[in-house]
N, C-alpha and C positions, 0 to 999 in steps of 0.2 A: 504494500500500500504506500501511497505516495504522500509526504506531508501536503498539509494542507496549506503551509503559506506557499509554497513553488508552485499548487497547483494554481493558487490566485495569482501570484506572477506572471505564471505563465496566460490564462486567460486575459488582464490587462495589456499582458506583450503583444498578445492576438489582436487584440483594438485596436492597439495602436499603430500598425501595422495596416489594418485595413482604413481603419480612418484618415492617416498622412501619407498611408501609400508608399511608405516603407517597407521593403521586402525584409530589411536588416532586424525589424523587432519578432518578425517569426519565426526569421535564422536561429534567431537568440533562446525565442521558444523553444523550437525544437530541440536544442542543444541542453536546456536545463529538463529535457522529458529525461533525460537519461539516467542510469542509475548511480547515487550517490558514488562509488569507484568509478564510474567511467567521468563524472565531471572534471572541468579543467582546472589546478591549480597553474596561475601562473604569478611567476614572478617580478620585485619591480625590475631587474637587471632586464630583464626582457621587452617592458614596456619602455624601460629607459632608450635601449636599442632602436623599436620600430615606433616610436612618435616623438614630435617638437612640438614646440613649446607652443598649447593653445590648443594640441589637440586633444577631440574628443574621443572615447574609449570606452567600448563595453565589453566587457569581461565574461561568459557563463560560465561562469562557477569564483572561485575563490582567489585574493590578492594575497601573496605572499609575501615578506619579506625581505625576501635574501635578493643584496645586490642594490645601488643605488640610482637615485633619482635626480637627474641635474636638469629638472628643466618640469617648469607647473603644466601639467596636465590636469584632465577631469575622469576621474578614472567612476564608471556604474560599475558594480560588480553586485553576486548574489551577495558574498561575505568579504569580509576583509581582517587579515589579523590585527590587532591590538599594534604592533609596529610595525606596519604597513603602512595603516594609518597615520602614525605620526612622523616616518617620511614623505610621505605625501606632502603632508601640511609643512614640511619644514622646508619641502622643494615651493612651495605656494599654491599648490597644486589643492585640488578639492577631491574627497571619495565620496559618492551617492550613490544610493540603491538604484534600481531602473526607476522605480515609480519618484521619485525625488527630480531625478534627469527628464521623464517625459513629462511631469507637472510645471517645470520652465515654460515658460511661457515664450521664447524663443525660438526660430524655426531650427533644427540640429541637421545640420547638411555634413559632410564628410564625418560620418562615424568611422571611426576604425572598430573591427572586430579581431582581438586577439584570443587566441587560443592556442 
């Protein structure tokens, strides 16, 4: 059985998707149906690698630590560790849920999708 906040995630992700006409929040969907082992942890060294500074990023599955961050990103992920977090913020960078990043009221053009 599947928890019950991913399963809400992922139905919001479905909206928002059909409502903006984003293919990228179903991707996202699809990717968090999987089973807790198959989701992605990725790391900031990684993120640090494939984005500059300003961009956008969503993660399915979880923000890890290891490795640093030289440059403020907006990083959505499902979870994020405890110091993850506070590299993020020390690069200036912001971490939000999905539903935090689609509640912007902003239009979000060039997402990245890392995994």
């Amino acid at each position: 059985m599947k928890n019950e906040e991913i399963n809400k995630v992922m139905i919001e992700l479905k909206r928002a998707s059909k409502s903006r006409g984003q293919i990228i929040w179903a991707t996202l969907a699809d990717e968090l149906d999987k089973t807790k082992r198959s989701r992605v942890s990725v790391n900031l060294s990684k993120i640090n690698r494939h984005t500059e500074e300003g961009d956008i990023v969503v993660i399915p599955g979880k923000v890890l630590a290891s490795g640093k961050l030289n440059h403020a990103v907006t990083i959505a992920a499902y979870d994020f560790s405890e110091s993850a977090k506070q590299k993020i913020s020390k690069a200036n960078g912001s971490a939000k849920t999905y539903n935090e990043l689609l509640s912007e009221n902003k239009e979000l053009k060039n997402i990245k999708l890392l995994k």
